[in-house]
Structure formats: C-alpha cells, structure tokens
N, C-alpha and C positions, 0 to 999 in steps of 0.2 A: 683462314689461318689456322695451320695447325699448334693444338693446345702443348706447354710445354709438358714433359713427363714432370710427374710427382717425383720429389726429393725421398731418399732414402727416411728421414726425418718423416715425414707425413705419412709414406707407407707406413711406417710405425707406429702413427698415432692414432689415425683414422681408424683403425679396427675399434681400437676401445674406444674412441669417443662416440663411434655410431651403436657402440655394443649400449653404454651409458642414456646415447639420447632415445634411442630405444625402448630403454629401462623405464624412462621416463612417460615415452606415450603409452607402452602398455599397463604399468603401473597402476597409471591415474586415466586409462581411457576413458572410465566414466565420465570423469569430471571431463575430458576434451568432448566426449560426445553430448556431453548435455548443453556443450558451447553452441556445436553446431545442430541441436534441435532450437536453441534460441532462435540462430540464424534465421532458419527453416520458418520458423513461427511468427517472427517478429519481425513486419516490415522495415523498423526501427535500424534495427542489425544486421539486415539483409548484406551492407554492403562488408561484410564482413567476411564472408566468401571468399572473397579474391585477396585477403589481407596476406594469407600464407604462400600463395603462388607469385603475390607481386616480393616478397620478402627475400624468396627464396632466388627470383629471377636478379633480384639487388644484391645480395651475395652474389651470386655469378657471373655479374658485372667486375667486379671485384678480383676474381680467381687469379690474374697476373699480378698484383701487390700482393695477394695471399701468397702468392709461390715462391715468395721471396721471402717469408717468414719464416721463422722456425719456432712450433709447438711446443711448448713447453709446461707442465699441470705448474699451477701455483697455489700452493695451500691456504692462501689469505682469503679466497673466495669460498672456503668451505665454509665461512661465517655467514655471508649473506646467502648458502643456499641452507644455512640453517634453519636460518629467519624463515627461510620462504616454506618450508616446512613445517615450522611452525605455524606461520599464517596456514599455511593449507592444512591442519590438523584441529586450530579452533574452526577455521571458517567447515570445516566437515562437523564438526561438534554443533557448530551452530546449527546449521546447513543453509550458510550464506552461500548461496555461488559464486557472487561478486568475488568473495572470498576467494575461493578454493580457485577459481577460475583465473585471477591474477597471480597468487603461488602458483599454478599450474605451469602459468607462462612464465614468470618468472625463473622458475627451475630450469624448464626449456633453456631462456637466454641463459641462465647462470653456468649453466654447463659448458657453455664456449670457454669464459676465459678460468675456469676453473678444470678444465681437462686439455687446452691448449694453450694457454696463457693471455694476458692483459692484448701484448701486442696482435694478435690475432681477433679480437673481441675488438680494439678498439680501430679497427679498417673497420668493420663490419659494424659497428656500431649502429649506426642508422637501420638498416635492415634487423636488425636484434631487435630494437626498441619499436621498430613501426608493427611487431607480432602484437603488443601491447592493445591494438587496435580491432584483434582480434575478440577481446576480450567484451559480451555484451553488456554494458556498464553506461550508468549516465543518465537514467530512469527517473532517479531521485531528483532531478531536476526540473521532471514535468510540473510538478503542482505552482512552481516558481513560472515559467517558463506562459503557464497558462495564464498565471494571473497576469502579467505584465501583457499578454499579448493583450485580455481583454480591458486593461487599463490604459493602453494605446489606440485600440476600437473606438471606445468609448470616448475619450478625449476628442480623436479625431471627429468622428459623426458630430460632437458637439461642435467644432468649430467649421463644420459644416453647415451647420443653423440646421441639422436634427434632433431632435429632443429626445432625450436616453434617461429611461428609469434603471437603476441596476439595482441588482441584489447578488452579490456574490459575482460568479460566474454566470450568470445571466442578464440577460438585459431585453428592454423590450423597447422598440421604435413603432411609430406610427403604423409601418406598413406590416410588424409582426414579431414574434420571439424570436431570437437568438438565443444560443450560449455557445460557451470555452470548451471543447472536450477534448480530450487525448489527441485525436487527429490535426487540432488545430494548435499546438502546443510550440510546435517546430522542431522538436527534438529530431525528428527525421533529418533532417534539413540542417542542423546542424552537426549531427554525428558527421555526417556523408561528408561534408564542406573542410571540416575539421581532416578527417585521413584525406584526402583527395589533396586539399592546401597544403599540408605537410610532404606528401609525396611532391606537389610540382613546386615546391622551395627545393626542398633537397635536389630533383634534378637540372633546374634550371639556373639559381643562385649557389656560389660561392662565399659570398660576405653572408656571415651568421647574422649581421645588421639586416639586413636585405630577408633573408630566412623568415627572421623571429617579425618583422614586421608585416610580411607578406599570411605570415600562420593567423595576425592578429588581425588582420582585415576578412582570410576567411573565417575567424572566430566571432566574430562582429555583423559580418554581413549578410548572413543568414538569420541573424535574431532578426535585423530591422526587414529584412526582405519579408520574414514572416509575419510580422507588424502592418507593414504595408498590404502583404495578401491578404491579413481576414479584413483590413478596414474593406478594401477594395472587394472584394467578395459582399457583404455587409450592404455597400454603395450598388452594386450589381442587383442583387437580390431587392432593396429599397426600390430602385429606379426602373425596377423591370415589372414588378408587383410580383414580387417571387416568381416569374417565370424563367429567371435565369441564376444561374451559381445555386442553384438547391440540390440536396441529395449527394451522388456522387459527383456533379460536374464539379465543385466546389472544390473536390481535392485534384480532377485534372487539372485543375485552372491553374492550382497552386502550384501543382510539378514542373508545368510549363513555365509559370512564371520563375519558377528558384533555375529553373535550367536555362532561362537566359540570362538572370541575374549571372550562374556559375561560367558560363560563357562568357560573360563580356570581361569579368574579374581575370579571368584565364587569358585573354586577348589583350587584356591594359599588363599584367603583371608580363606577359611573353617580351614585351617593348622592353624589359631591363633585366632582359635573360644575360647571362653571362658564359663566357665560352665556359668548354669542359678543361679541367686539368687534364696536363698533356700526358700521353700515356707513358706508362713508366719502363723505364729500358727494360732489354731481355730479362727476364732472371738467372743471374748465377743459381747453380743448385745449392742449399747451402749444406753446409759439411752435415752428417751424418749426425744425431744426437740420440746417444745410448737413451735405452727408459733406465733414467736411476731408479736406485731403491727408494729415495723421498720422493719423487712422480708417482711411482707404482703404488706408493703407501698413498698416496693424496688421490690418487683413481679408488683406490679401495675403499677410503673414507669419504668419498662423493657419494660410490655407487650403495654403502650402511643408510647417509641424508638422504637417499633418495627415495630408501626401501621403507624409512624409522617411520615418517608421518601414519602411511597407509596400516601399517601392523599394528601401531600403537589404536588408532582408531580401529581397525578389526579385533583388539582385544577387547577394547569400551564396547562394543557390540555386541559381544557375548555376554553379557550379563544377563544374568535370565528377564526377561518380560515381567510387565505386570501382567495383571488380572483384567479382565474385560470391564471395561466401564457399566453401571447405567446408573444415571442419577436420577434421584427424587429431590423435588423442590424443599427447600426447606422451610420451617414451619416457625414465621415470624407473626403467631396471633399471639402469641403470650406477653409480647414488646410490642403491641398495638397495630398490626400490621396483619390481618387477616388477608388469606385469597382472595381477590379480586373478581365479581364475575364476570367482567370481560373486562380485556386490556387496553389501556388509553388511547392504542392505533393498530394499524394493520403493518407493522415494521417488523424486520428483522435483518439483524447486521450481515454483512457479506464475510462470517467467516469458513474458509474451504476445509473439510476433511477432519475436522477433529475426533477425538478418539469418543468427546459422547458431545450431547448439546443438548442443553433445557433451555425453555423458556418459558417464565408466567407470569404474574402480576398480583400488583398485590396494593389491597385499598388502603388509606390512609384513617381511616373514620370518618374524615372531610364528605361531601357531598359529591358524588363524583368526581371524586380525587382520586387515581389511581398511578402507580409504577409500576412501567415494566421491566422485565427483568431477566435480561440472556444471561450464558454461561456457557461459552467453548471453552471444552477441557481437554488438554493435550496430553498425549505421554506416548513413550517411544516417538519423538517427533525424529521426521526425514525430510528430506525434500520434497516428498511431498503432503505432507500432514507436517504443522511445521503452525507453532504461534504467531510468528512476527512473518510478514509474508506480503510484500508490495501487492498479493492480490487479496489478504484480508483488511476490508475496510468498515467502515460505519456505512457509507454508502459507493456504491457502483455509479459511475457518472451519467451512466446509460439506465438508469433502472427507472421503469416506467411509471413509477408512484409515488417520488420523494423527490426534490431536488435538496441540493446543501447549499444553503447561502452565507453559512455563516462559521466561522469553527475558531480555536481557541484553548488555553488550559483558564483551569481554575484551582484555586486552594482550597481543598476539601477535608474534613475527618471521617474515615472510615471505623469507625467504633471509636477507640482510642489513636486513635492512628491517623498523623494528617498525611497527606498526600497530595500530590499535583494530578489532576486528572484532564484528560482531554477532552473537550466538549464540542459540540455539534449544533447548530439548528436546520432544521429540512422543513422544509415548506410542501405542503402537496401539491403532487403534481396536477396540471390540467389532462394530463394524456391518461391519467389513471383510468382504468375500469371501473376502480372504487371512489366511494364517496368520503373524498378525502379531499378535495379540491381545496385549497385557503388554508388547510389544517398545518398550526404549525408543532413540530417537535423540539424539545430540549434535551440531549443525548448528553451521555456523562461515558468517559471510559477508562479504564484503566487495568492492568496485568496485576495478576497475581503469578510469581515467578518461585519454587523453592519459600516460598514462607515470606517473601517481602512482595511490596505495592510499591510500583512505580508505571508512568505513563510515556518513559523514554522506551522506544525501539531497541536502542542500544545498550539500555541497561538490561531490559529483559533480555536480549541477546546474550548479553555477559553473567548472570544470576541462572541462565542455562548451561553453560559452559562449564561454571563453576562448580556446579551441583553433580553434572556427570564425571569432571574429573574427580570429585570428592567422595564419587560412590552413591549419592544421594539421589540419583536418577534426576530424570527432565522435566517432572508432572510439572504440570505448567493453566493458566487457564485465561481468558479475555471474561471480564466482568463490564457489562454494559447496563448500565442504566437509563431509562429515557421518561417521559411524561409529556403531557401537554403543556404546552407554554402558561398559556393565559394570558395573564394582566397584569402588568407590572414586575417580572420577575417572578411569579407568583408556582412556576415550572423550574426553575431554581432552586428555589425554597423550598417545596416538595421535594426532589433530587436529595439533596443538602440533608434532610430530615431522616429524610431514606439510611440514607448512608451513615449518619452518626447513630439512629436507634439500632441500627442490623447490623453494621459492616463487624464488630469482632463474633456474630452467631455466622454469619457467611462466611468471615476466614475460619472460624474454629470448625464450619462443614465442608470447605475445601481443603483446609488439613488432615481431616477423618477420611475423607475419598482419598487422598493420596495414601496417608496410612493405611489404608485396608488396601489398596494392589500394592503397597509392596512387601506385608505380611504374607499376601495371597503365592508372591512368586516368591517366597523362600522355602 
C-alpha cells in the first residue's frame, strides 16, 4: 500500500524537529557512545542493541494515526526538558552515567511533544518510553539480587536433607564449595524478561489490566526462574560429584533453562492475546499550520536547553588543574602510632585510577597489633578516574585471596568527628597463593569528600558536585582502614582506636594535599 504524502503541516515541521533531534545526538554523543560501549561490554546490556531499531520500527507502525495529526511546538515541555538538562549537567559533574545517560534519553524523548506537541507524543507514546530501555541501568540491584538467590539455595538444599554451612555468599556442602557471584545474580535474566514482557504486552494486549499484569509476571519470573537455576545447578553439581554444571556449563544450563521458562510464558500469555485495533480511516490532509512566532520562539528555546547543560559543563572544565599528586604517609608516632614493620595482611582495596594511592601500617604498641592503612585520592575526577564507581570496592568477588562474608556500617569518631563508616569482614581465601588461608580481616571505610566524612555513595556524589559548582574543585579521597580480627571484637577496637587518636591529624594531612594543588594551579 502506497504511503499517504505528508501534510503541508509536517513538511514544516520535520526540517526543524530533525534539525533539533540531531542537536541532541551530536551534542551529547559521548554520553550515547558510552551507552553503547556498555552494550558492547556488558553481557547484562547486550539486549540493548535492538532497543532503538525495535522503537523506531513502533513509530512506523504508527505513521497513518501520525498523518492525521497536526505538529504543533508547546512551550510547557520546555520545563521538563530543563530538568533533564539539569540531571544531565550534575550527573556529568558527578560523572554518573546512570545519570547523564537517562537525561540523554530523556531529551531525546522530550523533544517529540516539545517541537511537535502532546498529541503527537502521546500516539507514540510507547515506542518514546520503551528508548528508556536503552539506557544500561539496574546494577545496583545485583548485591540484593545475589543475596536472595543464595538465601534460596541454601534453604532449598536444606530441605533437601543437605547440610549447608554459609557464611555470607558462600556456603559449603558435603560434596564442596560454592558461592554467589555476579553471574549468578540474575540480573541478566531479568533486564532481558523485563523489555521483551513489555514489548509483547504492548503488542499483543489491549486492556492496560491485561498489560501491567502480564509486565508483572515477567518481572517476577525470572527472579524465581533464577532461584530455582542455582538450587538446581548446586543439586547437579552435588549429585554428579562435581562432574557436571561446573565451570562454564553452569551458565549454559542457566540460558537454556530461563529460555524455556521465556517461551512457555510467551505461549500461556499468546492464549489471551487480543485482536489489533482497527485501522484508522484514510487520512484527510489536515489544513496547513503556519509556524507562529510563539512555535518558532519555543523551537529556539529548546534548541538554548539543549546546547546550556554541555557549555555550562565545558566551562567547569576549564578550570585550571591541580598539581600532580605524590603522597607521603603521615607521621602518627607522636599520638602513639608509630610505622608498622609489616602490615596486618596481604590486602588491598579495589580502588581504579586514582590521581595518587598510599598505603602503610602502623603499630599500636600492642604486641602484634597492627593497622593498615590505604588512601585513594582523587581530583580532576572523570569517567574514568572517579571516587564513587560500582567498580571501586573493598573487595572484587573474584579476587583470589579474600573472600567477604560479612559487611555493614558502624558508628565511629574520626578525631573529633563521629561518623558512620562502612565495614567489612573477609576471610582468606583457600585458593590464595598466600598464607593467608583462615585469616580473618576487619575493614573500616569511609570518604573524605571537600572537608566532610561520610560513607553514603550519594552523599559523596553530591559534596562533589557542590564543590565544583562552588569553585572548590573535586579533591576527594577513600580512606580505608582494616586490622586483624582476633578475639572478641578485639579488630574493632583496634579500628575504633585508630581512628579517634589519628582521624583529625589524617583530615588536617588530607586538607594540606588538597591545599597545596590548588595553590600549585593558580
């Protein structure tokens, strides 16, 4: 069937809205190209690929109810593509991607009904929001995601009549070790379940009842699918004497099984498909609509929101640099805390890229009492050097000499200064090279951000932001403490000690480093 011609109205408008969405990917192609090296990277996000070709195909579906509209800019949307500007100018300040990467998209979609109007936006509606899916997000949910899976393992094998030691994300049966790790989280499994359920509601259901309930079963059924895989792998592995589900079979098993789980879901939901609405008569062309002077001014003040975030963040950029780091440990024998000759363990936290990093240890007088003691220190952070960073942790889940069994906050004073600090216990590993095996550790953590201590994410995120819009630059640094456990909390209380005789000579030599680079770059 041949397609009807475009309405005098659309020839009109179509120049400057492609001129504007344009504006938009090259603008901020960075932040789109950093989407798609997520893609590229992250099994996770894979199915993210296809998100923009299946969106655009859903618009196209569409183009005969489009043709019957008439384009119109509405100046009410220039608020929320403000916002999204704004979100995409802290999350660049931060350098969250999450961030920048949903403004991104957002802007995208905002520009439909904000250079063509509501009624245009709101046919298309679905296909607008399903880009949203583009976005690689939903990470933060692995550490949840993990525990619960190995709180279901575990359960299960016990009412199996297997007997399960755990500790954390580990556990140990008769026949050998286990644990939880990133692969086994489900997060794959349900990213995929989630856009794919959404896509075959929209095209196959009509009633929003039907829809929102069909979303919620694939929201649901891939958690417990992945429950049921690691018990079932776990049961494999036991009953085979590890000669089967080890290594990588483990995750084709999984694939296989979530893909007939998504198949038979897809076969039971098809039985209460409902017809298509029926298509909509020819389109009259509609009358012609001038571009007013209030359009043409609401295109201009799109195309200012779209250009403000990235310049404003290019002028925060120029600021001159500091000065090149190197730290020297600082010198706590005068407050009873001399150098240490060797440190309590063979650790060291997984932080990526920072501008310098010490680490040393330092005795208590005690008898073999010792703390150690990192310090990643940031400044000029980016995307990729960067404080707060789902890949800096206490430990890697995979690192071959520590496992974590245990984690938590505590209430701590850092010289004069209380604080909530994050804490850790790690066990050694048996896989180690080192003689470390049984050893356990007591990890302490917490941000020094602009002159304050906190152990939120989010607040150090925001005491960054603040400090760059305020001129005060980004210095920034992870303070980590750790010791040997002992007996009784006895690696606590060590930690605890640490930190109320040092913690105001440690901030007063974290302030002095940041004051000397940015004396240095004036």
């Amino acid at each position: 069937m041949r397609p009807a011609p475009l309405s005098p109205a659309w020839r009109r408008a179509l120049p400057g809205f492609l001129v504007l969405l344009l504006g938009v990917l090259l603008l901020y192609r960075q932040t789109g190209l950093a989407m798609v090296e997520i893609w590229y990277r992250s099994e996770t996000f894979a199915h993210a690929f296809v998100v923009p070709p299946i969106s655009l195909w859903l618009i196209w579906r569409q183009r005969a109810v489009l043709a019957q509209l008439t384009p119109r800019p509405q100046a009410i949307f220039l608020l929320p593509m403000a916002a999204a500007g704004l979100l995409w100018l802290v999350g660049d300040l931060a350098a969250v991607n999450a961030a920048t990467q949903f403004a991104f998209t957002a802007m995208l979609v905002l520009t439909v009904p904000a250079a063509l109007g509501w009624a245009v936006a709101r046919s298309i509606a679905f296909p607008l929001l399903f880009l949203f899916f583009a976005v690689p997000f939903g990470e933060f949910l692995m550490p949840l995601l993990m525990e619960t899976t190995a709180d279901f393992t575990v359960a299960a094998l016990r009412l199996s009549g297997i007997p399960v030691y755990r500790e954390g994300l580990q556990f140990i049966i008769p026949s050998g070790n286990w644990s939880v790790v990133e692969a086994c989280s489900g997060i794959r499994y349900l990213m995929a379940s989630v856009m794919v359920g959404c896509l075959f509601a929209y095209l196959n259901y009509r009633s929003t009842k039907r829809r929102w309930i069909f979303v919620g079963i694939a929201t649901v059924l891939p958690l417990v699918a992945n429950w049921l895989r690691a018990y079932m792998i776990v049961m494999l592995g036991h009953l085979s004497s590890n000669q089967l589900a080890v290594g990588a079979d483990h995750l084709i098993y999984g694939w296989v099984f979530f893909g007939i789980i998504m198949l038979a879901l897809f076969m039971i939901g098809a039985r209460w498909a409902e017809p298509d609405a029926p298509p909509p008569a020819p389109p009259a062309i509609p009358p012609a609509a001038a571009i007013t002077r209030r359009g043409a001014a609401v295109w201009v003040a799109l195309g200012l929101l779209i250009a403000a975030p990235l310049a404003t963040s290019r002028a925060l950029d120029a600021q001159a640099p500091g000065q090149p780091l190197s730290l020297a440990a600082p010198d706590f024998a005068a407050r009873g805390w001399p150098a240490a000759e060797a440190p309590p363990a063979r650790y060291r936290p997984a932080f990526e890229f920072p501008a310098a990093e010490l680490q040393t240890a330092y005795s208590s007088g005690d008898a073999g009492a010792a703390v150690g003691l990192y310090i990643g220190y940031y400044r000029q952070q980016g995307y990729r050097s960067k404080l707060v960073s789902s890949n800096n942790v206490l430990l890697r889940s995979n690192d071959r000499h520590w496992a974590q069994v245990d984690g938590g906050v505590v209430e701590g004073t850092v010289g004069e200064t209380a604080a909530r600090l994050r804490t850790a216990e790690l066990l050694g590993s048996s896989r180690s090279l080192e003689a470390i095996d049984g050893q356990r550790l007591r990890v302490w953590q917490l941000y020094w951000v602009d002159g304050r201590l906190t152990s939120a994410d989010w607040q150090a995120k925001l005491y960054g932001v603040l400090g760059r819009l305020l001129g005060r630059g980004d210095d920034a640094a992870v303070v980590v403490v750790y010791a040997d456990k002992g007996q009784a909390g006895e690696g606590d209380a060590l930690l605890r000690r640490f930190l109320q005789d040092n913690g105001a000579g440690l901030q007063g030599w974290l302030q002095q480093t940041r004051e000397a680079g940015r004396a240095g770059s004036r």
